[in-house]
C-alpha positions in Angstrom: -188.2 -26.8 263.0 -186.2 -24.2 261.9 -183.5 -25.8 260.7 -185.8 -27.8 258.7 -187.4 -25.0 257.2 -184.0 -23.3 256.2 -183.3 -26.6 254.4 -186.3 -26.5 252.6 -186.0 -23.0 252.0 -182.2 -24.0 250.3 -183.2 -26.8 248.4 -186.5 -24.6 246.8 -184.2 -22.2 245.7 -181.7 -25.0 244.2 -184.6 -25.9 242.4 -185.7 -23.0 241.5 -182.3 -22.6 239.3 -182.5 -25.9 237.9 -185.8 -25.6 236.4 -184.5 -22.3 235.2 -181.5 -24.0 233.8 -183.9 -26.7 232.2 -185.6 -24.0 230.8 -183.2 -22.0 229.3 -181.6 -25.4 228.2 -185.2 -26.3 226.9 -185.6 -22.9 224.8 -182.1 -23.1 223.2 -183.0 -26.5 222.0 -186.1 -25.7 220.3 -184.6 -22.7 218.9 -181.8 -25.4 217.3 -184.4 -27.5 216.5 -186.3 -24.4 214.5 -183.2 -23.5 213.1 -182.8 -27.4 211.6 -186.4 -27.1 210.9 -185.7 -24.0 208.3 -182.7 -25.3 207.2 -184.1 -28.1 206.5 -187.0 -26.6 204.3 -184.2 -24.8 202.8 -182.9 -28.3 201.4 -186.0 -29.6 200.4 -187.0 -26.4 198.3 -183.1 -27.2 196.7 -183.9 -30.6 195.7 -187.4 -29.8 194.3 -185.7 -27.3 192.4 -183.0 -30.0 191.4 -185.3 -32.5 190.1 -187.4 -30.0 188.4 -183.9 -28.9 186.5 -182.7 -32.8 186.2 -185.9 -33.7 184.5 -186.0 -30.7 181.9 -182.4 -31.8 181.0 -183.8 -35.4 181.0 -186.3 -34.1 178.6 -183.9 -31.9 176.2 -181.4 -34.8 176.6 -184.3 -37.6 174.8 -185.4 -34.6 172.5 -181.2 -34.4 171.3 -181.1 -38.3 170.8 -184.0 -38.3 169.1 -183.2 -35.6 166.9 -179.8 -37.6 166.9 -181.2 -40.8 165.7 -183.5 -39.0 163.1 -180.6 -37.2 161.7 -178.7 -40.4 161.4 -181.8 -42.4 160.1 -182.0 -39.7 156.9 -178.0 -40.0 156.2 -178.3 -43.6 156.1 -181.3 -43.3 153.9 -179.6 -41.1 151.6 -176.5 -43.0 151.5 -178.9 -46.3 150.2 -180.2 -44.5 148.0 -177.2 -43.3 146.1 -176.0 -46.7 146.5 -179.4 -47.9 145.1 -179.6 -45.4 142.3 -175.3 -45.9 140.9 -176.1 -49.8 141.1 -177.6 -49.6 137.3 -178.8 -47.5 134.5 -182.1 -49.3 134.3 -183.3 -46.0 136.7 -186.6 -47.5 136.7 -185.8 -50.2 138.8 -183.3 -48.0 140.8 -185.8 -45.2 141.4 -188.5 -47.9 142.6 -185.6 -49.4 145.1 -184.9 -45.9 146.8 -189.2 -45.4 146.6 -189.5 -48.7 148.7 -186.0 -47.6 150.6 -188.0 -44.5 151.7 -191.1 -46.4 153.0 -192.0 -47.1 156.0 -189.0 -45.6 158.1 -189.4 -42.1 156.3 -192.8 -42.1 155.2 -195.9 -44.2 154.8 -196.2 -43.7 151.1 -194.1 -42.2 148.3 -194.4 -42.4 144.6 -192.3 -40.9 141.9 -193.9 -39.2 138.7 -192.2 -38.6 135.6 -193.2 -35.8 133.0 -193.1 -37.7 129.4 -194.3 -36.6 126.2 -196.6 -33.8 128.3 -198.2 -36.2 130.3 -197.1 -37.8 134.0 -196.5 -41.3 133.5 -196.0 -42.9 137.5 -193.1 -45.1 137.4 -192.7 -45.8 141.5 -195.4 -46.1 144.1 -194.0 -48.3 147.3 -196.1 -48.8 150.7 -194.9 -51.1 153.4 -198.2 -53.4 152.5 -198.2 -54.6 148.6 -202.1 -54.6 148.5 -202.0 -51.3 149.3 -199.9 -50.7 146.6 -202.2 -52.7 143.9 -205.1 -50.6 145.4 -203.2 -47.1 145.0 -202.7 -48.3 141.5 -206.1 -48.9 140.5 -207.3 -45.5 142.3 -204.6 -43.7 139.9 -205.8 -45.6 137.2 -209.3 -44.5 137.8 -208.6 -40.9 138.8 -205.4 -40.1 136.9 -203.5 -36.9 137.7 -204.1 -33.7 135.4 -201.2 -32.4 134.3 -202.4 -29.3 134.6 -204.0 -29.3 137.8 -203.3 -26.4 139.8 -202.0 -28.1 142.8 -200.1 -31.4 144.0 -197.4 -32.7 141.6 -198.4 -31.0 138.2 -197.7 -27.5 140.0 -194.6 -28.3 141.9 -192.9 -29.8 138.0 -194.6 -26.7 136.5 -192.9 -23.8 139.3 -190.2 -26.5 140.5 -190.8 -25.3 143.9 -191.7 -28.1 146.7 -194.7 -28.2 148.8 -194.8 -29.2 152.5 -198.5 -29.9 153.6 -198.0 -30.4 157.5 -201.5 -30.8 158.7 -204.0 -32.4 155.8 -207.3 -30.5 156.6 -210.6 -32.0 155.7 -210.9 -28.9 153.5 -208.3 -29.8 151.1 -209.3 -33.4 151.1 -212.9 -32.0 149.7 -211.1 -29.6 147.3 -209.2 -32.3 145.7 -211.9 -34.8 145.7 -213.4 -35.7 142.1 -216.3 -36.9 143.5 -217.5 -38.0 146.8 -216.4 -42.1 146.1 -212.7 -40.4 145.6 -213.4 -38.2 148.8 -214.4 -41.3 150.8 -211.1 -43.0 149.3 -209.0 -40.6 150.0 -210.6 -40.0 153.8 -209.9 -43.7 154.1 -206.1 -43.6 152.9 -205.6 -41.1 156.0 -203.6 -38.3 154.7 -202.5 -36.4 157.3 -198.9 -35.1 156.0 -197.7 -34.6 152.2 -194.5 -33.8 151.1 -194.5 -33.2 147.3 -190.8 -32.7 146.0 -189.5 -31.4 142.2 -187.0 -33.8 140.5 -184.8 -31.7 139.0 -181.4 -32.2 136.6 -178.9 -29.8 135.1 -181.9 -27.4 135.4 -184.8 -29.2 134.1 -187.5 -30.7 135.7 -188.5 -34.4 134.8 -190.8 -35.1 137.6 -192.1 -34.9 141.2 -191.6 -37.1 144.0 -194.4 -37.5 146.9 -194.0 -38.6 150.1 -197.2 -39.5 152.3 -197.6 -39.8 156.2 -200.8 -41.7 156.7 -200.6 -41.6 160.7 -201.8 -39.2 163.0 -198.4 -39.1 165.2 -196.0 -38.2 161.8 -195.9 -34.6 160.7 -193.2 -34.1 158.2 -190.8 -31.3 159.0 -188.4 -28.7 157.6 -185.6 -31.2 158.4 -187.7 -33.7 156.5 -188.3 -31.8 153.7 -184.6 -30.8 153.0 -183.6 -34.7 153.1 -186.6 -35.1 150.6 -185.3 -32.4 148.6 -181.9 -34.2 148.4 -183.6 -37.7 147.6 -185.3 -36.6 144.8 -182.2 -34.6 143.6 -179.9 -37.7 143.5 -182.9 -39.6 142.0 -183.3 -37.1 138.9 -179.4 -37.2 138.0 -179.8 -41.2 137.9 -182.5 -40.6 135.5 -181.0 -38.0 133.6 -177.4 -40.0 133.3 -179.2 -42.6 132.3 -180.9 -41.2 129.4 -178.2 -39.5 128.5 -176.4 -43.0 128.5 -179.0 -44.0 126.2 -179.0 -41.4 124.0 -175.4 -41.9 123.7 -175.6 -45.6 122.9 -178.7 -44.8 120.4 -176.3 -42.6 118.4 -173.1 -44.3 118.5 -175.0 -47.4 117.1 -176.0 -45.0 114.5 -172.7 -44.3 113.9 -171.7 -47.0 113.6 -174.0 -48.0 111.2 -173.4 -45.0 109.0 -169.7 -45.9 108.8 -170.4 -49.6 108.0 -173.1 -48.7 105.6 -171.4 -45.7 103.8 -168.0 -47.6 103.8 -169.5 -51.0 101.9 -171.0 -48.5 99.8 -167.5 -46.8 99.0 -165.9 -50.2 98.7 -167.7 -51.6 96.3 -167.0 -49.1 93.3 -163.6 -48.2 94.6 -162.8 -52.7 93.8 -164.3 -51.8 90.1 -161.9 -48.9 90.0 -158.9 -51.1 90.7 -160.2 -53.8 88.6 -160.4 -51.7 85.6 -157.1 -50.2 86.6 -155.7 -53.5 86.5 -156.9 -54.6 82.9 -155.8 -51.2 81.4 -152.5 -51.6 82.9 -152.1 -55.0 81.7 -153.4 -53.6 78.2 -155.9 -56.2 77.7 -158.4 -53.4 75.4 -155.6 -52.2 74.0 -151.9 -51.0 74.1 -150.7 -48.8 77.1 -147.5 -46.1 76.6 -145.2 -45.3 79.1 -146.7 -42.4 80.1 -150.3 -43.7 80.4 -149.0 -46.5 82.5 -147.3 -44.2 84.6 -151.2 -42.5 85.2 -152.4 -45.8 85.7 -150.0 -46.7 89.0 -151.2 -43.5 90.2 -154.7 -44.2 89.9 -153.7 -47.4 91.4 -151.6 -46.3 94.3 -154.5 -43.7 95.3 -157.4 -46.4 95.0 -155.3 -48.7 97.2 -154.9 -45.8 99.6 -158.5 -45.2 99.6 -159.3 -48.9 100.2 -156.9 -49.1 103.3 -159.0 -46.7 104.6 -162.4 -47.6 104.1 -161.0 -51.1 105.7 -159.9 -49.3 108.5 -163.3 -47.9 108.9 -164.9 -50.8 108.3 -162.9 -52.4 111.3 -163.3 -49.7 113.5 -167.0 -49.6 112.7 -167.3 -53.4 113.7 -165.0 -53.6 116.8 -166.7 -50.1 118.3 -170.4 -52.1 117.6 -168.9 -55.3 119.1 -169.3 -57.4 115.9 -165.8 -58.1 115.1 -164.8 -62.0 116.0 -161.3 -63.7 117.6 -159.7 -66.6 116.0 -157.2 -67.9 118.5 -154.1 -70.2 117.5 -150.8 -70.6 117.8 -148.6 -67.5 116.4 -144.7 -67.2 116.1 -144.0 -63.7 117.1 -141.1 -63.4 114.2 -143.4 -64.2 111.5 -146.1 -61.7 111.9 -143.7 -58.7 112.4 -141.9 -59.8 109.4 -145.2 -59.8 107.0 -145.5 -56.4 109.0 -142.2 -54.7 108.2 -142.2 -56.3 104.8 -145.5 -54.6 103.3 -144.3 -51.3 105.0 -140.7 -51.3 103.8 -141.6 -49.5 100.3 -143.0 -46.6 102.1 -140.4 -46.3 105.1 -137.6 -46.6 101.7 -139.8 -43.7 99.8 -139.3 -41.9 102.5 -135.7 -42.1 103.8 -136.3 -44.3 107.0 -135.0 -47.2 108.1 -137.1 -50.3 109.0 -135.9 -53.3 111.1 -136.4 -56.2 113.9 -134.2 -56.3 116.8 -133.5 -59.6 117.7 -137.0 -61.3 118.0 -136.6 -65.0 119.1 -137.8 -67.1 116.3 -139.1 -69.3 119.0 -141.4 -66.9 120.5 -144.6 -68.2 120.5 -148.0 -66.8 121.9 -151.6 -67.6 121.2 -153.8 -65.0 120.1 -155.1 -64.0 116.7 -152.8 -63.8 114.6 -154.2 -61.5 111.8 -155.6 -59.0 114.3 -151.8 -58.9 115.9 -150.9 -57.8 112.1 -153.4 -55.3 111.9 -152.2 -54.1 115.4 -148.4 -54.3 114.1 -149.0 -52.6 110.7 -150.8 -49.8 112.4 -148.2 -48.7 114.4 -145.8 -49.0 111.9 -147.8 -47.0 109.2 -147.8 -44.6 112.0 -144.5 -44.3 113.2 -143.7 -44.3 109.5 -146.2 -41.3 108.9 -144.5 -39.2 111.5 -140.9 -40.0 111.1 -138.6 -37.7 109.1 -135.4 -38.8 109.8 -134.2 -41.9 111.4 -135.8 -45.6 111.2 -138.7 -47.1 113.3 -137.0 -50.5 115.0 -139.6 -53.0 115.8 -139.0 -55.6 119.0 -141.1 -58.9 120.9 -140.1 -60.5 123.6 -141.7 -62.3 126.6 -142.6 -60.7 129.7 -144.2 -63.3 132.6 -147.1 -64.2 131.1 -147.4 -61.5 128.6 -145.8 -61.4 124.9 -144.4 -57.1 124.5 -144.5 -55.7 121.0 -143.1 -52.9 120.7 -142.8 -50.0 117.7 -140.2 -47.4 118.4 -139.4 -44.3 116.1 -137.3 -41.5 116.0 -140.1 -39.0 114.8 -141.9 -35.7 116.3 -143.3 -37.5 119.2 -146.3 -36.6 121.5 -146.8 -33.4 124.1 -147.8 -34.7 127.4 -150.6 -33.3 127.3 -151.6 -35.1 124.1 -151.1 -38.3 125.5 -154.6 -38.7 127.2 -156.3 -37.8 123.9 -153.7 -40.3 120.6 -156.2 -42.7 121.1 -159.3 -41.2 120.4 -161.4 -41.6 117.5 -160.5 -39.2 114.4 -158.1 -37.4 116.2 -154.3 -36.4 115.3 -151.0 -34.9 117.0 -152.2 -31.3 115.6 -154.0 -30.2 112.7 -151.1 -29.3 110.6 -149.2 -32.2 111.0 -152.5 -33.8 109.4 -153.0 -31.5 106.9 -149.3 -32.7 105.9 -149.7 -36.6 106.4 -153.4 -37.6 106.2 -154.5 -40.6 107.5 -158.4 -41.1 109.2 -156.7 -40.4 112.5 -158.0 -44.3 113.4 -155.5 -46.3 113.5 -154.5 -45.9 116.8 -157.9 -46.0 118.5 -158.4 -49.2 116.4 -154.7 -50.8 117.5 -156.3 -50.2 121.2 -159.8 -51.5 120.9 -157.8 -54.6 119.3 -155.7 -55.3 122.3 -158.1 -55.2 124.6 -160.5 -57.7 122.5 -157.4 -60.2 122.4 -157.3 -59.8 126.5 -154.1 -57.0 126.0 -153.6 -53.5 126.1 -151.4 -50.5 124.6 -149.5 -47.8 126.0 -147.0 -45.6 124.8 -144.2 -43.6 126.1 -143.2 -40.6 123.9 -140.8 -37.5 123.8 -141.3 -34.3 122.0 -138.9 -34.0 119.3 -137.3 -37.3 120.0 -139.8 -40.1 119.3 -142.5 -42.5 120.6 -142.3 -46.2 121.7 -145.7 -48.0 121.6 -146.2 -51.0 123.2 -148.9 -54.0 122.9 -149.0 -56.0 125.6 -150.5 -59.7 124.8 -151.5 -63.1 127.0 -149.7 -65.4 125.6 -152.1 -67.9 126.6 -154.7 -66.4 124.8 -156.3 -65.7 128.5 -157.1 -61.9 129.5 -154.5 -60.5 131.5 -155.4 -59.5 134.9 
């Protein structure tokens, strides 16, 4: 009994030390598991503090692209419309394109005023649905703007400051109303942003340009208003270029009117001049002395001058106003610069200077018109004539591909660089002295260019100061423009 009791007393305390071991073993794994526990509440406060940063950048990230895509939507919207307004000078129809351009991506409405004769004359209105647009129309028809209402487009031409409505208040729609059938109109159009712009060219305002939201989720912007800003800038300089154009084409026909008129006007007392000339010289009233005759080539020799040019204004006049005809045929190269060098021959001789072709094949043929080619040839040669002292002028043709070259070279004063851009316009010489000293209308070359080009050519000229020019007319010698 004792010996069992000794056992039992062993194996108690055994156990004894293994529960304490269990404990022990117990505790330290609750204490990892609490440890786990905060660690992982640690995490989960990390992650919730992840996603709350992921989805702000999420957020800022669609805000970027958005602003993004805007900012790309108003480039492209401003490169159509310059696209739009260069594509004609009928600006009405080009400022009505970049109007409907605008609509419905930009805005829901937009319509472009112009100030004309003090009153604004609407010559755009665009809206994504066209019965909207014939409905706008009668509503401006029946309420039409005061030019000199104090707000809306009248006062932005007047200051030629914009105005940026964000939020359309039910206020302003009352103040603006004319009555209450244009209050419940306007209610119904739904105006709840307004961007009123001025149109504004080389400082002068010639209209106003308003752009309309008519939903609840558009507010026009800052951003919006500068790319408005710039639309109606690029709109006004189409305008403006385009009645300038017009203006310009107004009083070059009047020009060339003048210059006909005044010139048939000349011509027709200058022939009884020669005529008259003519019958004294030949002494048909009476008998002419030496002397007297002498008086009468002078007269003669200075009407004919005159004559020459009033024809060459008279030519110019028609070719600049697009009235002067083409007779094409068959011409031998040789021919016409021989009737050329043979009426200018008596002044080259007068004046010292040789005259000459260098070998022109008499077989050289081209089609073109033949007494426009003289005209052409005679020009330059009156020219190179006029402004050679010492030397000759040499006169060649020959063919080139499919082109026929003429070309008129001197030894005269030639032509600055800087002159060259400037020998073929209109009434304009080397330098003022030099035309003091050899007259002429300062036409002749404008009028040899405007020539070539009608017979499908061109001229150009190569020139050294001092040493002398070489002008050359290029022709088709199929009578088809060159290329």
């Amino acid at each position: 009994m004792a010996a069992l009791l000794a056992w039992l007393a062993v194996y108690l305390s055994r156990s004894r030390r293994e529960a304490r071991r269990a404990a022990s073993l117990f505790e330290s794994q609750m204490r990892d598991m609490a440890a786990q526990q905060a660690q992982l509440e640690v995490m989960a406060t990390d992650l919730e503090e992840s996603n709350v940063a992921l989805a702000a950048a999420s957020r800022e990230a669609a805000v970027s692209r958005d602003a993004a895509v805007a900012s790309e939507e108003r480039l492209h919207l401003l490169d159509q419309a310059s696209a739009a307004l260069a594509s004609s000078l009928d600006y009405e129809t080009t400022v009505a394109a970049v109007a409907h351009l605008a609509v419905p991506h930009f805005a829901d409405w937009c319509s472009v005023e112009l100030l004309v004769d003090g009153t604004l004359r609407q010559i755009a209105l665009a809206h994504a649905d066209p019965e909207r647009v014939k409905w706008a129309k009668a509503l401006a028809s029946k309420y039409p703007v005061d030019v000199d209402a104090p707000t809306g487009a009248p006062q932005v031409i007047r200051t030629g400051q914009p105005s940026l409505v964000r939020d359309v208040t039910e206020e302003m729609l009352v103040a603006g109303a004319r009555d209450e059938e244009h209050l419940r109109i306007l209610r119904e159009v739904g105006l709840y942003s307004v961007m009123i712009v001025p149109m504004a060219a080389r400082g002068t305002t010639l209209g106003a340009m308003t752009l309309v939201s008519s939903r609840p989720t558009r507010r026009f912007t800052d951003q919006d208003l500068t790319v408005a800003l710039e639309l109606a800038r690029r709109a006004a300089m189409a305008i403006d270029n385009a009645r300038l154009y017009r203006a310009a084409l107004v009083a070059n026909e009047a020009k060339a009117n003048f210059l006909a008129t005044m010139s048939h006007e000349l011509r027709t007392p200058l022939t009884a001049i020669i005529g008259y000339q003519e019958l004294l010289a030949e002494g048909i009233p009476g008998k002419v002395n030496d002397v007297q005759r002498q008086q009468l080539g002078r007269i003669k020799v200075s009407a004919s001058h005159l004559l020459s040019l009033i024809d060459e204004i008279l030519l110019y006049a028609r070719v600049e106003a697009g009235k002067e005809s083409v007779r094409i045929e068959p011409v031998v190269a040789k021919g016409v610069i021989d009737d050329a060098i043979a009426f200018i021959t008596p002044t080259a001789t007068a004046r010292g200077l040789t005259i000459e072709a260098e070998g022109v094949d008499p077989a050289l043929l081209l089609s073109t018109d033949g007494g426009k080619l003289r005209q052409m040839l005679l020009n330059l040669l009156a020219n190179a004539v006029k402004f050679t002292v010492r030397g000759g002028v040499t006169v060649r043709a020959f063919a080139q591909g499919p082109s026929v070259v003429f070309e008129v070279r001197d030894t005269g004063i030639g032509i600055k660089h800087e002159d060259l851009g400037r020998i073929f316009d209109p009434f304009w010489q080397v330098n003022q002295h030099t035309t003091r000293e050899v007259g002429g209308s300062g036409l002749g070359l404008s009028v040899t260019q405007r020539l070539a080009h009608l017979l499908g050519g061109a001229l150009s000229v190569d020139s050294v100061p001092l040493s002398g020019s070489t002008f050359r007319i290029t022709l088709p010698r199929n009578g088809q423009p060159l290329a």
